[in-house]
BALO-173477 format. One record per residue: residue number from 1; residue in one letter; chain; x, y, z of N, C-alpha, C in turn. Coordinates in steps of 0.02 Angstrom, whole numbers, plus 50000, padded with zeros to 5 digits. Example, Ala and Ser with C-alpha at 12.3 -4.5 7.8 and 13.67 -1.06 7.14 Angstrom:
// BALO-173477
n 1; res a; chain A; n_X 50660; n_Y 49716; n_Z 50390; ca_X 50615; ca_Y 49775; ca_Z 50390; c_X 50660; c_Y 49835; c_Z 50390
n 2; res s; chain A; n_X 50642; n_Y 49888; n_Z 50354; ca_X 50684; ca_Y 49947; ca_Z 50357; c_X 50645; c_Y 50002; c_Z 50394
This chain:
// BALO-173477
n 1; res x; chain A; n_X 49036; n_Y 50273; n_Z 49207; ca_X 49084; ca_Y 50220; ca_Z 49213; c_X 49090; c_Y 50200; c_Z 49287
n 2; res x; chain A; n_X 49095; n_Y 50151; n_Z 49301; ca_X 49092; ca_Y 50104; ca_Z 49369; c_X 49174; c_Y 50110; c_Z 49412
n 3; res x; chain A; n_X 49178; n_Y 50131; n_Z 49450; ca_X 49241; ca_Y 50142; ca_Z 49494; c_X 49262; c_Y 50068; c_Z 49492
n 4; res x; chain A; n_X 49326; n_Y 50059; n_Z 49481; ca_X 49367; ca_Y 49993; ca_Z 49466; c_X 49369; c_Y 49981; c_Z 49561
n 5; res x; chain A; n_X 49374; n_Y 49922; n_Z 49575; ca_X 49363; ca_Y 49884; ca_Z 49605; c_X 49458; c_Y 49854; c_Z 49626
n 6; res x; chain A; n_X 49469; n_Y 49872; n_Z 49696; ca_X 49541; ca_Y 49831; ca_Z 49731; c_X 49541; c_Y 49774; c_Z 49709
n 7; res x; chain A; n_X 49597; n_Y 49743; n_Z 49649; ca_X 49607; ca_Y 49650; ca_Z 49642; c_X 49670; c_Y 49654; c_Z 49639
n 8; res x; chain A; n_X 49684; n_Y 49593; n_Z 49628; ca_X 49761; ca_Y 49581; ca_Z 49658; c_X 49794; c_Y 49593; c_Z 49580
n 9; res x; chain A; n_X 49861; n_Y 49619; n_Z 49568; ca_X 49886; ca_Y 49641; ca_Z 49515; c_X 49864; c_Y 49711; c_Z 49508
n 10; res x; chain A; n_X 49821; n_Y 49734; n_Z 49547; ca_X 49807; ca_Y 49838; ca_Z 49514; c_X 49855; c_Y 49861; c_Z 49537
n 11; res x; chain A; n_X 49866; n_Y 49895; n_Z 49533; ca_X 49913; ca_Y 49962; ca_Z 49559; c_X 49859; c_Y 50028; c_Z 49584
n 12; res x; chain A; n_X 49865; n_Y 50044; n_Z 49642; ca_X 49817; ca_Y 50089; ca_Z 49684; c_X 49854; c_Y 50140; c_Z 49694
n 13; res x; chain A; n_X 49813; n_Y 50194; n_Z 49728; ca_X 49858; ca_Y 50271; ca_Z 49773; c_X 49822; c_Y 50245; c_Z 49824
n 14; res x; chain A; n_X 49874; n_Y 50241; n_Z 49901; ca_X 49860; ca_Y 50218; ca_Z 49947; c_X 49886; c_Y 50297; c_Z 49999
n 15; res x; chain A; n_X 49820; n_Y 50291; n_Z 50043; ca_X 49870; ca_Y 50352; ca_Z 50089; c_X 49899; c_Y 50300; c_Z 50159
n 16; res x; chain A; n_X 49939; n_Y 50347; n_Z 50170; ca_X 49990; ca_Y 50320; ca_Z 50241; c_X 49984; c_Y 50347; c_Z 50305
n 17; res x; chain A; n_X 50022; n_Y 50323; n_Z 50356; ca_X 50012; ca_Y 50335; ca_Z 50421; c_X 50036; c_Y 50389; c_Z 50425
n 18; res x; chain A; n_X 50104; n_Y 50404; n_Z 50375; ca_X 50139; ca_Y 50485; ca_Z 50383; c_X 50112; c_Y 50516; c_Z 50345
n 19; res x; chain A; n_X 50052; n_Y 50513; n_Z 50334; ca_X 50019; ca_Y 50583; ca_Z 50282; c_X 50055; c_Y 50585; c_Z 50190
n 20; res x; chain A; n_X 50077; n_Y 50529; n_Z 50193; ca_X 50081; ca_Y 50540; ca_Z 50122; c_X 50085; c_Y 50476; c_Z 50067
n 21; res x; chain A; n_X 50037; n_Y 50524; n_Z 50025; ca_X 49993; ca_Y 50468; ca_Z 49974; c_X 50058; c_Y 50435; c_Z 49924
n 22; res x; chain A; n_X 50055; n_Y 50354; n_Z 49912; ca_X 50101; ca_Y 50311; ca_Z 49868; c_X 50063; c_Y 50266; c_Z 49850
n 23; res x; chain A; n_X 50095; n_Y 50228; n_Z 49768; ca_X 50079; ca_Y 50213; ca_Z 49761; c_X 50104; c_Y 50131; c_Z 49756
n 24; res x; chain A; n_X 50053; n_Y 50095; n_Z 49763; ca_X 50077; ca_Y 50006; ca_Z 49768; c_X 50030; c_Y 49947; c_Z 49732
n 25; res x; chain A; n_X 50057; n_Y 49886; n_Z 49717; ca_X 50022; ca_Y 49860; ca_Z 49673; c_X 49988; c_Y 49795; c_Z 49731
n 26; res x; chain A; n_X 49939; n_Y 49784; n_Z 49733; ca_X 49901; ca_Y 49714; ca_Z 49774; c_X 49926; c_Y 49652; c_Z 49728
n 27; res x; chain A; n_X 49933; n_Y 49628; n_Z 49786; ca_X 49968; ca_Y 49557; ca_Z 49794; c_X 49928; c_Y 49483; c_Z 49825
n 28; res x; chain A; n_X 49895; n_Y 49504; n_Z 49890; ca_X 49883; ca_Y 49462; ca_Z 49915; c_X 49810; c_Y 49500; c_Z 49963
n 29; res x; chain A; n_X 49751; n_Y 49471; n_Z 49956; ca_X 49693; ca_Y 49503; ca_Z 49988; c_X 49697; c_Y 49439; c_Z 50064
n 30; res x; chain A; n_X 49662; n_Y 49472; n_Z 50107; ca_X 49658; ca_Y 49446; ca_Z 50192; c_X 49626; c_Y 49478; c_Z 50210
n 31; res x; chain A; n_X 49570; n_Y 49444; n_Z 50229; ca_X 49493; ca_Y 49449; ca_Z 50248; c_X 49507; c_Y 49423; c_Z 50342
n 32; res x; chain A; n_X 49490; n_Y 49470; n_Z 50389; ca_X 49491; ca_Y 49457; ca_Z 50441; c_X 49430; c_Y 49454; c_Z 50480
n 33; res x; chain A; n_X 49392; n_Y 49391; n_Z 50497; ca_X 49346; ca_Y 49383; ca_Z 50513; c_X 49330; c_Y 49420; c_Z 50597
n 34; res x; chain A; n_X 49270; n_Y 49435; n_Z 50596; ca_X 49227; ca_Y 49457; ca_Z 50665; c_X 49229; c_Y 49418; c_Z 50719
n 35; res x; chain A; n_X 49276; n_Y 49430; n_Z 50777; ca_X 49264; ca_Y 49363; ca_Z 50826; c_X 49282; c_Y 49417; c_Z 50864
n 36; res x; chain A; n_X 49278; n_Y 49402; n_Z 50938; ca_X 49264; ca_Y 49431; ca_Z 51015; c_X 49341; c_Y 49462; c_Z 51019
n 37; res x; chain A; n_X 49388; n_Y 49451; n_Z 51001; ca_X 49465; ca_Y 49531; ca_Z 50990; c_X 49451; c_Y 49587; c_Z 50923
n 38; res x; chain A; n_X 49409; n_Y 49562; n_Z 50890; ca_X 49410; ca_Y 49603; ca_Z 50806; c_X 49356; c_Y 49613; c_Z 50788
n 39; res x; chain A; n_X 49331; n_Y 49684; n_Z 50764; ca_X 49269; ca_Y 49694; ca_Z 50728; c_X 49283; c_Y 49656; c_Z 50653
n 40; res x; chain A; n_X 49345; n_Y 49636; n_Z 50633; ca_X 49335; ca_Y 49600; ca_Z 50562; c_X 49362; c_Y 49667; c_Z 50512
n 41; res x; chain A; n_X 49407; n_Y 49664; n_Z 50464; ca_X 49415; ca_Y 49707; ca_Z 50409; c_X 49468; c_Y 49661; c_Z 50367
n 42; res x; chain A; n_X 49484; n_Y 49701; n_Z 50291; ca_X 49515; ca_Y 49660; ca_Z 50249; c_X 49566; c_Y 49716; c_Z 50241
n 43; res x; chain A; n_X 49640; n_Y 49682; n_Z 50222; ca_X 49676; ca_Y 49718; ca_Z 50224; c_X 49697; c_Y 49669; c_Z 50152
n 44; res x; chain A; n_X 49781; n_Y 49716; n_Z 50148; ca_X 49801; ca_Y 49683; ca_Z 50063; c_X 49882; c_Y 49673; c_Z 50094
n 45; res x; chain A; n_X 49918; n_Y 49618; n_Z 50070; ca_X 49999; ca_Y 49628; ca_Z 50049; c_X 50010; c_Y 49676; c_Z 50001
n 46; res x; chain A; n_X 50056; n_Y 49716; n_Z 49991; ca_X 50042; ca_Y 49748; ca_Z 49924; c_X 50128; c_Y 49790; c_Z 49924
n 47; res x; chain A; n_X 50153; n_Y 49778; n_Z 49885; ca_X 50205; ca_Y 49788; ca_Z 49857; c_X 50232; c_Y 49873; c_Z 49852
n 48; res x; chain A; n_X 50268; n_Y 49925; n_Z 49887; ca_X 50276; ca_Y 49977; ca_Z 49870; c_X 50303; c_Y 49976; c_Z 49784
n 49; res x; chain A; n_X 50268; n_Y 50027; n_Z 49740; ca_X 50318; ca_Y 50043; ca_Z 49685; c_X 50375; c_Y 50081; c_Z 49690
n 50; res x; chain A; n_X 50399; n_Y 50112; n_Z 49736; ca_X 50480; ca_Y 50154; ca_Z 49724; c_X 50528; c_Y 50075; c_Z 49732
n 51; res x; chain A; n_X 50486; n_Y 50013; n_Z 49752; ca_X 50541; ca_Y 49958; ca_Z 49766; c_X 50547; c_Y 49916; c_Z 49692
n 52; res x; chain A; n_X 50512; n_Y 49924; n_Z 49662; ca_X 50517; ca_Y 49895; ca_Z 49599; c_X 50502; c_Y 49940; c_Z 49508
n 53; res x; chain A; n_X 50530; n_Y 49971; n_Z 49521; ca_X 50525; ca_Y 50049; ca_Z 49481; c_X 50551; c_Y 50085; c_Z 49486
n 54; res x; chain A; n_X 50603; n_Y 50119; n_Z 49447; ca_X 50627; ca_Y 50167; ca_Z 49456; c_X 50580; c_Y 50245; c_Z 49410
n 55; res x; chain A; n_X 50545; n_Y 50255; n_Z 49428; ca_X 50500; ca_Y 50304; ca_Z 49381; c_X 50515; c_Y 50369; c_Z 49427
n 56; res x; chain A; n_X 50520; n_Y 50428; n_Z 49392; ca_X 50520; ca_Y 50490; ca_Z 49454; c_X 50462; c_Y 50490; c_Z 49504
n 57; res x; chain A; n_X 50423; n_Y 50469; n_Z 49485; ca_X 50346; ca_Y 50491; ca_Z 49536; c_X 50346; c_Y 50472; c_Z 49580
n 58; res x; chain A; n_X 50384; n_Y 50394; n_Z 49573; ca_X 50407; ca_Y 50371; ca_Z 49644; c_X 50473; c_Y 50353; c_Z 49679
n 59; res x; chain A; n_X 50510; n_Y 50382; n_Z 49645; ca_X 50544; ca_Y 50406; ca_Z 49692; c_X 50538; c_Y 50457; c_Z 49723
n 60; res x; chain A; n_X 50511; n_Y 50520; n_Z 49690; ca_X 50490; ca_Y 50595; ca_Z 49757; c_X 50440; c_Y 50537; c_Z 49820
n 61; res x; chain A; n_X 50389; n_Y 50507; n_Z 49786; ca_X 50366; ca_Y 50459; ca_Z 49847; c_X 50401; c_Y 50441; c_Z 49911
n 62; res x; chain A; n_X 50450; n_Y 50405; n_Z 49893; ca_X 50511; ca_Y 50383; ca_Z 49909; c_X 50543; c_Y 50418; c_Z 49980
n 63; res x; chain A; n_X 50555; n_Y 50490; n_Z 49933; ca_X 50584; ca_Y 50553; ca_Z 49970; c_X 50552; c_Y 50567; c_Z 50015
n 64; res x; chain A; n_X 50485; n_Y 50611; n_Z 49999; ca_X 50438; ca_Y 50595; ca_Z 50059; c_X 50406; c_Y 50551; c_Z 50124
n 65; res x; chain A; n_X 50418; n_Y 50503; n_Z 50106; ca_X 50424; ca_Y 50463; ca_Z 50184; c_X 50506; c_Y 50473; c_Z 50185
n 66; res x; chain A; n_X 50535; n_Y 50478; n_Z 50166; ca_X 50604; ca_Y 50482; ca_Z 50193; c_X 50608; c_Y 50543; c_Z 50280
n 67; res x; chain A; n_X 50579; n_Y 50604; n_Z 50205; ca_X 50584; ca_Y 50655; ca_Z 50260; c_X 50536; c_Y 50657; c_Z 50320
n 68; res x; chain A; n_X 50476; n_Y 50626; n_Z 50316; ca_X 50452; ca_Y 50599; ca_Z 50381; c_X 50468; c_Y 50541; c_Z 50421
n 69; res x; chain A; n_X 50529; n_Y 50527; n_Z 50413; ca_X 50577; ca_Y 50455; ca_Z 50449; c_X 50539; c_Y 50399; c_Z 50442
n 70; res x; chain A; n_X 50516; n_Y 50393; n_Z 50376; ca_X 50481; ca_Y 50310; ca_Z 50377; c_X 50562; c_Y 50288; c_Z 50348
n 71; res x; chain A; n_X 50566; n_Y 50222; n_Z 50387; ca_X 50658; ca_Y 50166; ca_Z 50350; c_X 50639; c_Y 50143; c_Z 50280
n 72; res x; chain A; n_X 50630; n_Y 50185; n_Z 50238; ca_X 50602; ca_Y 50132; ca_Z 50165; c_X 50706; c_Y 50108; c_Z 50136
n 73; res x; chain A; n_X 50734; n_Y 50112; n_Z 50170; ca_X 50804; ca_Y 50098; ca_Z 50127; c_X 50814; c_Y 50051; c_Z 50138
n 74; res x; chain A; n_X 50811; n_Y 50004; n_Z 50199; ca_X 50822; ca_Y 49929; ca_Z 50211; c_X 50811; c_Y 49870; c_Z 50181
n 75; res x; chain A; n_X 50852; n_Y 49830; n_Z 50153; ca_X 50836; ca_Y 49772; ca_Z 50128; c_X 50804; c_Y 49719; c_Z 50166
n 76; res x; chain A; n_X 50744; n_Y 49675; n_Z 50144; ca_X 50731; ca_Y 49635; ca_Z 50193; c_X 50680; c_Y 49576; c_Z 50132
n 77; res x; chain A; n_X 50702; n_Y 49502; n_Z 50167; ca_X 50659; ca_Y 49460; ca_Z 50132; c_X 50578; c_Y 49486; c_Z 50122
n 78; res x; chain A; n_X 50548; n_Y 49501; n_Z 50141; ca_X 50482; ca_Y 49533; ca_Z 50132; c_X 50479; c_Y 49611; c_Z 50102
n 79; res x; chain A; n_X 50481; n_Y 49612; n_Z 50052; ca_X 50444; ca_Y 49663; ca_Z 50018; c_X 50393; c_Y 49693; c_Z 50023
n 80; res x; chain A; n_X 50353; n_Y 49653; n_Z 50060; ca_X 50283; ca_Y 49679; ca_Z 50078; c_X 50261; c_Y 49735; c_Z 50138
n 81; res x; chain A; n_X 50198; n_Y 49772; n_Z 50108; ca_X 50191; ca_Y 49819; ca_Z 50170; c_X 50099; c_Y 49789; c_Z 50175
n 82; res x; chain A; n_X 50088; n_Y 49805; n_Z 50209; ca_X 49999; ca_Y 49801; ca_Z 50252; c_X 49961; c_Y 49853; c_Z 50221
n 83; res x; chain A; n_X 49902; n_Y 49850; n_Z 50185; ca_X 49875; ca_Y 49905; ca_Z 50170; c_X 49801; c_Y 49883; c_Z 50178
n 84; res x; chain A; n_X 49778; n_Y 49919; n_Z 50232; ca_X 49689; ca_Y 49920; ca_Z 50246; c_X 49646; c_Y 49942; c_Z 50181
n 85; res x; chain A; n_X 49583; n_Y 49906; n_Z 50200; ca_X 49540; ca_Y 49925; ca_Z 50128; c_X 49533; c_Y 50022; c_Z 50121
n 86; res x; chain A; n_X 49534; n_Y 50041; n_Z 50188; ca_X 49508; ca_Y 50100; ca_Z 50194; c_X 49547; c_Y 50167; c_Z 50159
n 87; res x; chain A; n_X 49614; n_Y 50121; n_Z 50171; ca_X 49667; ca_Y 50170; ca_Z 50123; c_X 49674; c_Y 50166; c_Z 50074
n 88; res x; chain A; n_X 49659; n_Y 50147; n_Z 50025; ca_X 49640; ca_Y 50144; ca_Z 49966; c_X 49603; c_Y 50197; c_Z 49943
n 89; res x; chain A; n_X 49650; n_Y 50250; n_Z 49909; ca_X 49617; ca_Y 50322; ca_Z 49872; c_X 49591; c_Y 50320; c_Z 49817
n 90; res x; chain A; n_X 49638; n_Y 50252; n_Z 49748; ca_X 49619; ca_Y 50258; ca_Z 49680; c_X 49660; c_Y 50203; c_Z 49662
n 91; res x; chain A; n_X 49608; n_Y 50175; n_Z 49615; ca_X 49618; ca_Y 50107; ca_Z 49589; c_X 49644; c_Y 50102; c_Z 49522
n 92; res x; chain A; n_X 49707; n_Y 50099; n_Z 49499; ca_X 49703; ca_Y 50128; ca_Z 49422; c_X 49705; c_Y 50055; c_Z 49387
């Protein structure tokens, strides 16, 4: 079987800057082209699930960046977080 492929609407396991793996759904793909400041990479908008879900799995998520002081409690017009192609663990 062929490893599913990042599109917009999946829901992925993404790892993080604080060491811990969540999961989020793609939203919006951004392709950053190669020019003389940037080697070029694609990153995603992509929606945390503890923000639109209440499921246990993510909320311990949740907890966990808590206890490594990521601010996930703040309300803010953007919902969105940045997620590089590279972090991308599993595509479900």
């Amino acid at each position: 079987m062929a490893r599913k492929k990042p599109k917009e609407g999946r829901i992925c396991l993404v790892s993080t800057f604080a060491s811990v793996d969540m999961h989020v759904k793609l939203v919006k793909k951004n392709v950053v082209k190669k020019s003389s400041f940037t080697d070029g990479y694609t990153c995603w908008d992509a929606i945390p699930l503890y923000n639109i879900s209440d499921d246990e799995i993510y909320k311990k998520e949740k907890q966990k960046l808590k206890e490594k002081c990521v601010p996930v409690d703040f309300d803010t017009e953007n919902p969105y977080c940045m997620v590089y192609d590279w972090q991308i663990k599993k595509v479900k």
